[in-house]
VOGU-3710 file (C-alpha; in Angstrom, 3 decimals, decimal comma):
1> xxxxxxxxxx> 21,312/-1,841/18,311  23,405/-4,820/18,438  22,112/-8,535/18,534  20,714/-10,246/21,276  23,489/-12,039/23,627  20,305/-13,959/24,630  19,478/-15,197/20,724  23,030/-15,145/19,157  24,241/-17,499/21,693  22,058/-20,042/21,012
11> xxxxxxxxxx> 21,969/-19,355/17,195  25,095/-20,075/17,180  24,986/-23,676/19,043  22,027/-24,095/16,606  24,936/-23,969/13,758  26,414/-27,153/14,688  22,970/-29,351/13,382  24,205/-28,842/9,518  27,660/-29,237/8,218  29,052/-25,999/5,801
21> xxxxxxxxxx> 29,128/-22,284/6,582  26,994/-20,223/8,919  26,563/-16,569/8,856  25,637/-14,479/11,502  25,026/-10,556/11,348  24,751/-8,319/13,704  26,570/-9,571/16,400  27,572/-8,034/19,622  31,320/-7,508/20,442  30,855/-9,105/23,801
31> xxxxxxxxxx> 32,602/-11,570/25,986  30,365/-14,494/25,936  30,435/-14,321/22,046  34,401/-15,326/22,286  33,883/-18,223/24,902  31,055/-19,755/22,328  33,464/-19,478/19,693  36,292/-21,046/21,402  33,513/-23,784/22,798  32,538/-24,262/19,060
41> xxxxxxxxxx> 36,179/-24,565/18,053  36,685/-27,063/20,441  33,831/-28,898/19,112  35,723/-28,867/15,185  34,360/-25,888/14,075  36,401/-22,925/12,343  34,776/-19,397/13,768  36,246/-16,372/12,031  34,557/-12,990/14,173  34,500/-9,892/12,175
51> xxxxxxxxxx> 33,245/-7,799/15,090  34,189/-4,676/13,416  30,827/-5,410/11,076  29,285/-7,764/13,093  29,790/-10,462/11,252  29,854/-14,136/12,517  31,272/-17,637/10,127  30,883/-20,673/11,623  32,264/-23,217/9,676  30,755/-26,878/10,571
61> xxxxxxxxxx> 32,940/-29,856/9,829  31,710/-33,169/8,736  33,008/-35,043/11,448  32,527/-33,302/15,030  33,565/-34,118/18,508  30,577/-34,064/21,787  32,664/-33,024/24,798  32,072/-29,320/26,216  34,602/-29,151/28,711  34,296/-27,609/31,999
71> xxxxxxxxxx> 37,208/-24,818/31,807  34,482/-23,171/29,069  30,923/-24,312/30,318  31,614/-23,101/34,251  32,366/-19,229/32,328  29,453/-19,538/30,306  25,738/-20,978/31,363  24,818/-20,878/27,623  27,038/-23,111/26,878  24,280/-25,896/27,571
81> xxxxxxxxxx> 22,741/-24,755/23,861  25,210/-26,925/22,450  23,142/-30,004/24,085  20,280/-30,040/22,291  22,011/-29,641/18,927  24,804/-32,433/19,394  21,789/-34,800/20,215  20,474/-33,767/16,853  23,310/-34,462/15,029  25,602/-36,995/16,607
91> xxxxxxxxxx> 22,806/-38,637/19,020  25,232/-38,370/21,961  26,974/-35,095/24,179  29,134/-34,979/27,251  28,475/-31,479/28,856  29,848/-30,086/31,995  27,506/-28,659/34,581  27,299/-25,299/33,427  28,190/-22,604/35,705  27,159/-18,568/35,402
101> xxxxxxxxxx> 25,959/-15,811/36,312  25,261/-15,777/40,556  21,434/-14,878/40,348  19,897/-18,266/41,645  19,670/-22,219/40,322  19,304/-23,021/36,757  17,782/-26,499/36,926  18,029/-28,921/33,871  15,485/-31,287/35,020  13,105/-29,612/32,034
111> xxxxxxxxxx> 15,625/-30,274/29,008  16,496/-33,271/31,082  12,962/-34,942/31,212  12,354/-33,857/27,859  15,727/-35,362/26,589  14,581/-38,840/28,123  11,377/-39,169/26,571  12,276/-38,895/22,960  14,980/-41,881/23,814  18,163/-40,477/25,697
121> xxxxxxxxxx> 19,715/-41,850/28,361  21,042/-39,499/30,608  23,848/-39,825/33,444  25,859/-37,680/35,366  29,245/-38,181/36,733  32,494/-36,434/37,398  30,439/-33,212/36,990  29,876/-33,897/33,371  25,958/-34,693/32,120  26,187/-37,906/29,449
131> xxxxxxxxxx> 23,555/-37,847/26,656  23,231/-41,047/24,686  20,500/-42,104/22,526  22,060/-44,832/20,375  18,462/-45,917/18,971  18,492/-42,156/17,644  15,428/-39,429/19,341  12,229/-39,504/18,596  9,325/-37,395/18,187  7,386/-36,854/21,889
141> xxxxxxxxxx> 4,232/-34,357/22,640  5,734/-32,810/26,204  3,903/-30,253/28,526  6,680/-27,970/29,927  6,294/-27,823/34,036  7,475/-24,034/33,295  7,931/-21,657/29,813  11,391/-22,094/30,685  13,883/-20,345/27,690  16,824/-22,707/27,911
151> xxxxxxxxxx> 14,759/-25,766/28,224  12,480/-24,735/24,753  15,513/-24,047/22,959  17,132/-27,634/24,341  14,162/-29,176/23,212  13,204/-27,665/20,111  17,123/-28,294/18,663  16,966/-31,873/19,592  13,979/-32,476/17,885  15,396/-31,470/15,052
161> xxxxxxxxxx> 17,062/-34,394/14,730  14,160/-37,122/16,312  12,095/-39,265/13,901  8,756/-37,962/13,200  6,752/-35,400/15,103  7,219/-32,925/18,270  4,817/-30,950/19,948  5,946/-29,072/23,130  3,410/-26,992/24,713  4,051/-24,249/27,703
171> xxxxxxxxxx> 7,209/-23,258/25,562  8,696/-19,816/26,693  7,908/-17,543/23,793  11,059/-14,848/24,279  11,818/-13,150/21,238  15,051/-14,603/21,348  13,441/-18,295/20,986  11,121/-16,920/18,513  14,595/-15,827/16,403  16,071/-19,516/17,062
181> xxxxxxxxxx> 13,341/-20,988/15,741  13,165/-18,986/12,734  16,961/-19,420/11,390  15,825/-23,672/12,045  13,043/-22,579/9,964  15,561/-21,231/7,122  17,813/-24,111/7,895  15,183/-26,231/6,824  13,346/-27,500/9,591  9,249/-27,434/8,989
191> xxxxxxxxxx> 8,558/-25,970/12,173  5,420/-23,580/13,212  4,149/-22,139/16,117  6,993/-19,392/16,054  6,331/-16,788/19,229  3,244/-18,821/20,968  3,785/-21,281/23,965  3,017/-24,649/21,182  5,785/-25,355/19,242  5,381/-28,003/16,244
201> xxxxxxxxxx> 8,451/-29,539/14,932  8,862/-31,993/12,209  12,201/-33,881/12,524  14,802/-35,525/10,657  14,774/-33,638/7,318  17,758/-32,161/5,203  18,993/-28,892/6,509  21,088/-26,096/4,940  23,796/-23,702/6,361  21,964/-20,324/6,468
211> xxxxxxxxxx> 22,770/-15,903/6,803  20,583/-14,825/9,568  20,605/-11,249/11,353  20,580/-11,591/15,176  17,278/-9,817/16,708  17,949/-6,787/18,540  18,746/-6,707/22,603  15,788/-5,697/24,286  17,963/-6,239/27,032  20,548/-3,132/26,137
221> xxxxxxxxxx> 18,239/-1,219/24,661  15,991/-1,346/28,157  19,230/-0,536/29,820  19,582/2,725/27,452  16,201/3,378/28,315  16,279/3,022/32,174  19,266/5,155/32,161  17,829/8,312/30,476  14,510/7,990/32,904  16,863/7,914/35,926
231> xxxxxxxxxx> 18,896/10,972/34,568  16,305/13,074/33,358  18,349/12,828/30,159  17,045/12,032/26,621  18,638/9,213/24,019  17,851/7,974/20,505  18,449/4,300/20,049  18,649/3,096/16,831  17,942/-0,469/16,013  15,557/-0,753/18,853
241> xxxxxxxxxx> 11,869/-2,892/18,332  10,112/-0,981/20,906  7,476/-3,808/20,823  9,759/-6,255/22,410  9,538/-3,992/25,493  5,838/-2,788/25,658  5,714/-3,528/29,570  8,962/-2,071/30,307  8,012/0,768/28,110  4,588/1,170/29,659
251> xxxxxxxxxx> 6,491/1,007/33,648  8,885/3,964/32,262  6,177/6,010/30,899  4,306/5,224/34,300  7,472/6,452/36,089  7,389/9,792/34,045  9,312/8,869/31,205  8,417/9,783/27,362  8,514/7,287/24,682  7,952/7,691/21,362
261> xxxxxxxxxx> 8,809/5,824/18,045  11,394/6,652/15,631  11,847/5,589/12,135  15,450/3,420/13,213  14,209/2,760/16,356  12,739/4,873/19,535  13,399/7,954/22,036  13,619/8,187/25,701  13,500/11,346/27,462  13,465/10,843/31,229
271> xxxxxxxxxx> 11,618/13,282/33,795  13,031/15,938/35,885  12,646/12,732/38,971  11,025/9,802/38,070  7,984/8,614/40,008  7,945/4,808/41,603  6,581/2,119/40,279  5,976/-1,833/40,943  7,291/-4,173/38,976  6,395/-8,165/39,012
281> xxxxxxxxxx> 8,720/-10,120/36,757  7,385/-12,677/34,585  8,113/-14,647/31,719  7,441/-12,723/28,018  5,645/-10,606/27,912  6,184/-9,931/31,314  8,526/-7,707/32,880  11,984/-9,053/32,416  14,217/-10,160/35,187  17,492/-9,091/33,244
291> xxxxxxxxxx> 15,885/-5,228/34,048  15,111/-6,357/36,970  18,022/-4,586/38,621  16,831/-1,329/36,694  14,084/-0,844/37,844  15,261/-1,275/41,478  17,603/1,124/41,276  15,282/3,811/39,360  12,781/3,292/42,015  16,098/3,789/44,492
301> xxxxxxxxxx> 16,299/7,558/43,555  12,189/8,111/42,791  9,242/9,864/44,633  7,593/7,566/46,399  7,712/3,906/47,644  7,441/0,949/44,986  7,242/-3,057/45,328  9,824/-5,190/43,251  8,319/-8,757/42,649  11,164/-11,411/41,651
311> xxxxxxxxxx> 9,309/-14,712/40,144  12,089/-16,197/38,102  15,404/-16,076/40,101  15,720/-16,198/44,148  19,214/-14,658/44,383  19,023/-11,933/42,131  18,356/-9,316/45,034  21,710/-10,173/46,069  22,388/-6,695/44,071  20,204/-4,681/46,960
321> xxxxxxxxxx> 22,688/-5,030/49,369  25,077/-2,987/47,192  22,732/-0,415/45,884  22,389/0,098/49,681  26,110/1,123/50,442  24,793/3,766/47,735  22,523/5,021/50,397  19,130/3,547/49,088  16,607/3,137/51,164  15,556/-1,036/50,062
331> xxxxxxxxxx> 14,307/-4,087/52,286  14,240/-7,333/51,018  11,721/-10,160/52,253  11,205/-13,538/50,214  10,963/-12,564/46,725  9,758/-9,105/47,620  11,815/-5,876/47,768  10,362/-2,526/48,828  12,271/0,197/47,777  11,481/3,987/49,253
341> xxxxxxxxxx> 13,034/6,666/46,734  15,434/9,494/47,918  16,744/12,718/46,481  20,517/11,447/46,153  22,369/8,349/46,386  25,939/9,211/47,681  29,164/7,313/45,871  30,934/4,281/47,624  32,509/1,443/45,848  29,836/-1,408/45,184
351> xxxxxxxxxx> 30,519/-4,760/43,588  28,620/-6,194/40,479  27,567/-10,105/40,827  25,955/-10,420/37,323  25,803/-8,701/34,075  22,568/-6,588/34,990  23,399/-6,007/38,152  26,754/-4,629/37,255  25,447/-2,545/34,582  22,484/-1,054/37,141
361> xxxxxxxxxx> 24,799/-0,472/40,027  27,014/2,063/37,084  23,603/3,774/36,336  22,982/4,037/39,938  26,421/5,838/40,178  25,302/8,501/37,430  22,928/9,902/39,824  25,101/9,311/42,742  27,123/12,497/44,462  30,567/12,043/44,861
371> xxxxxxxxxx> 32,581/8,976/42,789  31,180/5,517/42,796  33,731/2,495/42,048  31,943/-0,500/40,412  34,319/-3,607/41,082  34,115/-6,573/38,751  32,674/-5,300/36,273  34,036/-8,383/33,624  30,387/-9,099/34,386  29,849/-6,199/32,027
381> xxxxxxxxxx> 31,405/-7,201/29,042  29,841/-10,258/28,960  26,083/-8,590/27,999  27,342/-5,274/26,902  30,001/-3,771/24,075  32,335/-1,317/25,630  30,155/0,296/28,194  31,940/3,079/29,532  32,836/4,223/25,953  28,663/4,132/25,315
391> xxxxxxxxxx> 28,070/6,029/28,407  30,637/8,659/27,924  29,344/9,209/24,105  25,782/10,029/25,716  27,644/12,509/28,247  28,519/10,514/31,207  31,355/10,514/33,293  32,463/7,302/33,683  35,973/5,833/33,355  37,267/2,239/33,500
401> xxxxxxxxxx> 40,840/1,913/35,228  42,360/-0,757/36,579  42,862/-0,634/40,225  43,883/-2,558/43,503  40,476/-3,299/44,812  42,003/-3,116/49,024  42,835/0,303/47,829  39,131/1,117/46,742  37,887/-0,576/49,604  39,957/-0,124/52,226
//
């Protein structure tokens, strides 16, 4: 299973706190892995990918610049990583608004707040955010208003660099923060805490480039998952921590699914039809938003009726409307979608808005009659590494061609 595009994003940002050579393993040959690179590049750094072994070398430079320009941050949201570690190191970063993925606002006012109580000053003009703390950070207790990921990791990198002590409490405890926090712990950083919501950081002490292996996708391997359940197919997925996705793993096995452990990683085998089943996202250990999409569109083609609770992001239904042209039978009101299963979804040509979206609207066109075009589906390789090749290994028929979309939709 590859890394996490979640963790290795942010691991390596978290690479420009200490000057010398990082090294990442196992990481995924996805899109958003080249636009950090070329970010960090930008920034001074030499990147050399060896995607071929999943190998990562960031090389830091003694001397780096603090401007993340906007033609990079508006393809990548993660790009904002790279604030929290400039403010460690130089004190001061210009960052353009970050732009993404079109599943609902991102605030910053977290990182933001947090930023300006351990001694930045923060402005924003010309679309750029201006971090400055020329009296250098310093150590704060802070109560996140919500376990939000990007804001933790924000905080927890600047206070790398802050005199004396940090506590942050409320702190989102993904496993991908939990694997940040443990390559600043190799790097050096006395930090503990790792995978609760309290996060203790002691700053300002000499670090050390590090080797780190990137933590598995939960992410992917729930998509491998929800696409054998919605089959009635079976796959082994190596690499996978099963324990990173007890509740998605419980919902499957609710749906009909079987789940067991393997000694590299776990087996799905999906039922005959699955049955519905609710879903409420949440932050970890809750059900995931990123599946999200999944589990809409198993519930699409299920026996019975099922309630889809969104919690984290307000436009991430925007994906219902397509999986309708696919004939389900969904309804959408607030952050509530009820979803009544039939036999069949029929093929039509549906567009993909985000990664997971994309990626569920090509499941839901593996149990759709007739051909199903997925348009935009550069959404795709920014979460997942050659996706029609995986799917066609594990017996699918799916192509990717290049096509005049007036002539798929007209």
């Amino acid at each position: 299973m590859p890394g996490a595009k979640n963790s290795v994003l942010k691991l390596m940002a978290a690479a420009l706190m200490v000057p010398g050579t990082t090294i990442l393993r196992n990481v995924p040959d996805i899109a958003d892995v080249a636009i950090m690179s070329e970010l960090l590049r930008r920034l001074g750094c030499e990147v050399v990918l060896d995607l071929a072994d999943g190998v990562l070398l960031i090389t830091v430079p003694g001397q780096l610049e603090h401007r993340a320009d906007y033609d990079l941050v508006r393809r990548l949201r993660a790009s904002i990583a790279v604030l929290g570690p400039l403010m460690a190191r130089l004190g001061e970063a210009d960052i353009a608004v970050p732009g993404g993925d079109a599943i609902g606002s991102r605030g910053l006012d977290i990182h933001l707040r947090g930023l300006e109580l351990m001694g930045a000053v923060v402005t924003s003009a010309g679309g750029y955010l201006h971090a400055a703390a020329p009296a250098g950070l310093r150590g704060i207790d802070y109560e996140l208003d919500f376990p939000s990921v990007g804001a933790t990791e924000t905080l927890v990198t600047a206070a790398v660099g802050a005199r004396g002590l940090t506590r942050l409490e409320n702190c989102a405890r993904e496993p991908e923060v939990a694997d940040l926090c443990t390559m600043l712990a190799a790097m050096g950083v006395p930090i503990t805490g790792i995978g609760t919501d309290t996060l203790t950081i002691e700053g300002d002490h000499a670090l050390a480039p590090v080797e780190h292996v990137v933590v598995p996708d939960r992410i992917v391997t729930g998509t491998w998952a929800f696409a054998a359940a919605m089959t009635g197919g079976e796959v082994i997925i190596d690499g996978a921590r099963p324990e990173l996705l007890s509740l998605p793993c419980a919902t499957l096995c609710e749906a009909g699914a079987h789940i067991e452990t393997t000694p590299t990683g776990m087996r799905v085998r999906g039922p005959a039809r699955p049955r519905a089943v609710d879903a409420v996202t949440l932050p970890f250990p809750g059900f995931p938003t990123d599946l999200q999409p999944h589990i809409i569109a198993l519930d699409a083609i299920a026996e019975g009726s099922a309630l889809v609770t969104e919690n984290l992001f307000e436009a991430r239904f925007r994906f219902v409307a397509e999986l309708a042209r696919l004939g389900a039978n969904v309804k959408v009101d607030g952050h509530h979608c009820l979803i009544t299963g039939v036999p069949r979804l029929s093929g039509a040509p549906v567009e993909g808005t985000d990664i997971r979206a994309a990626a569920a609207l090509v499941l839901a066109g593996l149990v759709a009659d007739g051909v199903t075009h997925v348009l935009h589906v550069h959404h795709i390789d920014r979460g997942y590494a050659d996706f029609a090749g995986a799917l066609r290994g594990l017996g699918a028929d799916v192509e990717r061609v290049t096509v005049d979309i007036a002539d798929v939709v007209g």
